[in-house]
C-alpha positions as CSV (number, residue, x, y, z in Angstrom):
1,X,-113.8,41.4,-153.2
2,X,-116.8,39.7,-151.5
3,X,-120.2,41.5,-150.7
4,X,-119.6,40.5,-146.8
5,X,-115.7,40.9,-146.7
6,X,-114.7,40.7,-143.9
7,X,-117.8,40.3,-142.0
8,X,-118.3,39.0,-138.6
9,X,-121.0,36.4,-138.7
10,X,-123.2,34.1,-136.0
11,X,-125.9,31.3,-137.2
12,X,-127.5,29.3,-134.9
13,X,-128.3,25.5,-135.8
14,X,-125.0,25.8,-138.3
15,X,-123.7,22.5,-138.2
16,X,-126.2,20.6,-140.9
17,X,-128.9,20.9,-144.0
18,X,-130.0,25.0,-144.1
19,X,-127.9,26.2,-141.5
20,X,-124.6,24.7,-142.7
21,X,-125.6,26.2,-146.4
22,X,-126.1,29.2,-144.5
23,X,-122.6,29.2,-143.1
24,X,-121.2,28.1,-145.9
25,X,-122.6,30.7,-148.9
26,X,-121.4,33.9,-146.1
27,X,-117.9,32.5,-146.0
28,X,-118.3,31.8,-149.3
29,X,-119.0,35.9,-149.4
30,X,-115.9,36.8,-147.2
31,X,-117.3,36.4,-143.9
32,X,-115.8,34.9,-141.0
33,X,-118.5,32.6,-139.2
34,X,-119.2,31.5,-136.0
35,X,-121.4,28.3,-136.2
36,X,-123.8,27.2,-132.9
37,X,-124.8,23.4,-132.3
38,X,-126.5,21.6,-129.8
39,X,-125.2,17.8,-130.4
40,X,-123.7,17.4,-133.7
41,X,-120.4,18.2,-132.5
42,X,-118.3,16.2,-135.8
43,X,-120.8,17.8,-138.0
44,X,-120.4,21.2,-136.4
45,X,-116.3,20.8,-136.5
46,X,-116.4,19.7,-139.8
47,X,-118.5,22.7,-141.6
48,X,-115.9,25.5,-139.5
49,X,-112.6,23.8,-140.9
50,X,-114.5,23.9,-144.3
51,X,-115.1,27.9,-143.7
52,X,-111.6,28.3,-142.9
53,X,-110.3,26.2,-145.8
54,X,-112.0,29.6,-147.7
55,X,-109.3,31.6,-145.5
56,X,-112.2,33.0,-143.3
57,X,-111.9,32.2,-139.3
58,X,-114.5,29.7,-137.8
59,X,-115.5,28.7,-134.0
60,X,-117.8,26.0,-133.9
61,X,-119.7,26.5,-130.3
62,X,-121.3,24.0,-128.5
63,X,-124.2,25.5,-126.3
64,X,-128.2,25.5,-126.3
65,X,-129.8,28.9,-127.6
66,X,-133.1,28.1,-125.9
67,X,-131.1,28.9,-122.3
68,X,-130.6,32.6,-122.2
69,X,-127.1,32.5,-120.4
70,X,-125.6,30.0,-122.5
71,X,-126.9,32.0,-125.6
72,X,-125.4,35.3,-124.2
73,X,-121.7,33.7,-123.2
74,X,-121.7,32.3,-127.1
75,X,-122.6,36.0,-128.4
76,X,-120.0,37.6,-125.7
77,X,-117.3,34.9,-126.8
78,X,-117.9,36.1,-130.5
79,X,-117.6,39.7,-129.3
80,X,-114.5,40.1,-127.5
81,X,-112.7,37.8,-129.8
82,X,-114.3,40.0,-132.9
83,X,-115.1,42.8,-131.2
84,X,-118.0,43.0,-132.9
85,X,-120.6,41.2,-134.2
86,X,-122.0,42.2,-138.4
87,X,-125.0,39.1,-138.8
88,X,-126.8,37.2,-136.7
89,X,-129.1,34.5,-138.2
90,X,-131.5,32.9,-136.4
91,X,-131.4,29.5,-137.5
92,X,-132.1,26.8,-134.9
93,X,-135.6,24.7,-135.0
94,X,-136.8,21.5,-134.1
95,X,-140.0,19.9,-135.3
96,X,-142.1,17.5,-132.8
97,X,-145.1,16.6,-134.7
98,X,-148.6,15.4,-133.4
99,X,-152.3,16.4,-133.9
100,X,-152.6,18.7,-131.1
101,X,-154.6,16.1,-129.1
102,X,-152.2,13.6,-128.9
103,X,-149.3,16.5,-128.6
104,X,-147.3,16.7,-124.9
105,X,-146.9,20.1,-123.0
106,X,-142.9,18.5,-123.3
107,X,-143.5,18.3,-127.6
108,X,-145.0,22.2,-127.3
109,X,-142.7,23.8,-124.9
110,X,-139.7,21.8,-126.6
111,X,-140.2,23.3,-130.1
112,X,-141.5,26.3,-129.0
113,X,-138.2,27.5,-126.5
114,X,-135.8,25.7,-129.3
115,X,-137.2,27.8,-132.3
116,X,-138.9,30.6,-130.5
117,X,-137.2,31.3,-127.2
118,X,-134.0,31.1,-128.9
119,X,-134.5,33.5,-130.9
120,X,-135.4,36.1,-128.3
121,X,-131.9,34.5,-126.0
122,X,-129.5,35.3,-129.0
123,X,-131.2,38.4,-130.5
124,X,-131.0,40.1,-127.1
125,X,-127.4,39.9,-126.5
126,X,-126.5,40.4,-130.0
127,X,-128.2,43.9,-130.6
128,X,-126.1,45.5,-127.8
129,X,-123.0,45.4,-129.7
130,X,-125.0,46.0,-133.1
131,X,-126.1,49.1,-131.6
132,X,-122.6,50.2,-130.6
133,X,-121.4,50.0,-133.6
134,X,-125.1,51.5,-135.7
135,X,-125.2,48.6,-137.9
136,X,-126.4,44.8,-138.2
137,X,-128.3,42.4,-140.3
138,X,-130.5,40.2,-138.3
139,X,-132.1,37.4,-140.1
140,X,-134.9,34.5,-139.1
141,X,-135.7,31.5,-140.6
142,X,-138.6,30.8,-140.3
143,X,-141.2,29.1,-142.3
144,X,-143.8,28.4,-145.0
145,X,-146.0,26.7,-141.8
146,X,-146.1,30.1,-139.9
147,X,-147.7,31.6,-142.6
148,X,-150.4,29.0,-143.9
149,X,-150.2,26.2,-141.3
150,X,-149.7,22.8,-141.6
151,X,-151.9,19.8,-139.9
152,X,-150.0,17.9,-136.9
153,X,-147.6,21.3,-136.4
154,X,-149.3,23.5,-134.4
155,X,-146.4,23.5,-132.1
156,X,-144.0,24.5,-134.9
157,X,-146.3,26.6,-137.0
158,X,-147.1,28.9,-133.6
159,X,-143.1,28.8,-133.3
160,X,-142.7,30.1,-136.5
161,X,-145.2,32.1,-136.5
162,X,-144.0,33.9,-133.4
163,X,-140.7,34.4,-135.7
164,X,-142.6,36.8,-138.0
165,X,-144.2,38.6,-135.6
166,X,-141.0,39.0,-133.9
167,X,-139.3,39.9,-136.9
168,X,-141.4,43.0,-137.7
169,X,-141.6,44.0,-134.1
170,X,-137.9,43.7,-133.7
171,X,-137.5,46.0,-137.2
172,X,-139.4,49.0,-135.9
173,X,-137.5,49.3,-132.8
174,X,-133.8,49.0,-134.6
175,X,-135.0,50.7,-137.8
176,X,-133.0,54.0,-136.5
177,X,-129.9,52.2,-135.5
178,X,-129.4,51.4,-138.9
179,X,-129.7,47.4,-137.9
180,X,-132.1,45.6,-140.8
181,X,-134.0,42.9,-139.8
182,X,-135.7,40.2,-142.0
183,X,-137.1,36.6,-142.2
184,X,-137.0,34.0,-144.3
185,X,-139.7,31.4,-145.0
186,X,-138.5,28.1,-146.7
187,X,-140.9,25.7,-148.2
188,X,-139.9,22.2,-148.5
189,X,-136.6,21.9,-148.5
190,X,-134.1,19.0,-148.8
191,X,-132.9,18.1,-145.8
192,X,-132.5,14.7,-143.1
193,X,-136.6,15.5,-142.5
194,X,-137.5,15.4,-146.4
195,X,-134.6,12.8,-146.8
196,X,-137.2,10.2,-145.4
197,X,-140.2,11.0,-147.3
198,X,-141.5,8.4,-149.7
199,X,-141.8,8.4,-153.2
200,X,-145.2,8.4,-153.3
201,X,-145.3,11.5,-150.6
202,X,-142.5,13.3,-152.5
203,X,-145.0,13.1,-155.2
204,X,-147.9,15.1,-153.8
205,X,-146.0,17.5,-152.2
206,X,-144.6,18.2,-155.9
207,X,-148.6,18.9,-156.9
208,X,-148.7,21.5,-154.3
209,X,-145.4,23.3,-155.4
210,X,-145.8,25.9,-158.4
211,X,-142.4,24.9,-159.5
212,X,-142.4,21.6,-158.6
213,X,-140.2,20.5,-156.8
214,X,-138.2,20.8,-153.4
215,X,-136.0,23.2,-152.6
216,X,-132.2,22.3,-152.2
217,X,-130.6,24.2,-149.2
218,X,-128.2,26.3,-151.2
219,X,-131.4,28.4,-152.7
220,X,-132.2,29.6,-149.1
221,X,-128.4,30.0,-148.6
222,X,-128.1,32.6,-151.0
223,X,-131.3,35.0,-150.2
224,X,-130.0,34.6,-146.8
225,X,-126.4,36.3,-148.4
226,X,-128.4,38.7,-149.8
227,X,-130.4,40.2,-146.9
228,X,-127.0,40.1,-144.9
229,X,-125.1,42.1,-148.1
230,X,-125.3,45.9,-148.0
231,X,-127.5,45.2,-151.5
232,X,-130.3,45.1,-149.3
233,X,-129.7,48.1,-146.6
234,X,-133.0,49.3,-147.7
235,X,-134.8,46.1,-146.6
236,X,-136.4,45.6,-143.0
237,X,-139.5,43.8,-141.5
238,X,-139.9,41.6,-144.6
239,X,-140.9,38.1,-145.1
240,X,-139.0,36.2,-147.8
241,X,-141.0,33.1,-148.9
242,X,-138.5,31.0,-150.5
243,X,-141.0,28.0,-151.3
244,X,-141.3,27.6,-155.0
245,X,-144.6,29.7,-155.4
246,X,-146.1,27.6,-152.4
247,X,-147.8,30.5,-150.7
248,X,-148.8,33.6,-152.9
């Protein structure tokens, strides 16, 4: 038996690095999980057969979460096939770095409606069935730059930012539906962005990490698994810093 047998779940930006870990470590759990990409369509096929390889059902949808109708038709899809919907995480972000002086309105408004806006297009058409059936786990990633900022981000830091305040906002006004929701703040984590860091810039990152070193997606995978498990029923409005001791 799996803590999320039988599950119905939904994570946005699911086809590579956290998100796919994501998909992968519910399925792992017993969930069946739907997966939502943008453009990486043979990445995105590829991590559903591997869900249903586990003998859990996968759709891979192809949509962008930052347009509210395109984000609602995925969630309806999910519903009537399901007929309900059990997790929802939030997953989907972009980063388009610059000093803020050199930054485009295209650079801010991208990031922020890809991590941001999205998240407000998914959430709202997934709490109506959650609140049908008085029970959900909704859960954000965010990050580590939301919290403590981060030079030449201010676009994605104010995204993620937006996430937390969202978060708790969102947490008081399901709180008596019995629907949880929490986020997540990774540090450094390995993925295609880290993936191109130098050895020299690998390095000092290490100095500022307690624990020294990155984090591999599989560790914010499984806290994720956790705060969708009924292990953690109890726990709404919080902010998980997964980050190796980054910000205490």
């Amino acid at each position: 038996m799996g803590l999320l047998d039988d599950k119905v779940a939904l994570v946005t930006g699911g086809s590579r690095g956290i998100g796919r870990a994501i998909a992968v470590a519910l399925a792992d759990a017993g969930a069946h999980v739907m997966i939502v990409y943008r453009r990486a369509a043979e990445e995105a096929e590829c991590v559903a057969d591997e869900i249903k390889k586990k003998g859990r059902s996968s759709v891979a949808f192809q949509g962008d979460v930052a347009v509210y109708i395109e984000a609602k038709d995925i969630v309806d899809k999910v519903v009537v096939q399901y007929n309900r919907l059990d997790i929802l995480v939030n997953n989907a972000g972009i980063t388009k770095d610059g000093l803020l002086m050199r930054m485009t309105e295209e650079d801010w408004d991208g990031v922020i409606n890809t991590n941001l806006k999205s998240v407000f297009n998914v959430t709202k058409a997934a709490i109506r069935p959650m609140m049908t059936q008085r029970s959900g786990k909704i859960i954000n990633i965010t990050s580590v730059s939301g919290i403590i900022g981060n030079a030449g981000q201010a676009n994605y830091a104010a995204s993620k930012a937006g996430m937390i305040g969202f978060t708790k906002s969102l947490a008081k006004e399901l709180g008596s539906r019995n629907i949880q929701v929490n986020a997540v703040a990774p540090g450094f984590v390995e993925t295609d962005m880290t993936a191109k860091l130098t050895d020299e810039q690998r390095q000092k990152l290490a100095e500022i990490i307690p624990l020294r070193r990155t984090a591999k997606p599989e560790e914010i995978a499984g806290v994720v698994r956790f705060l969708a498990s009924s292990d953690a029923d109890y726990i709404t409005g919080q902010v998980i810093c997964v980050d190796g001791g980054m910000v205490m």
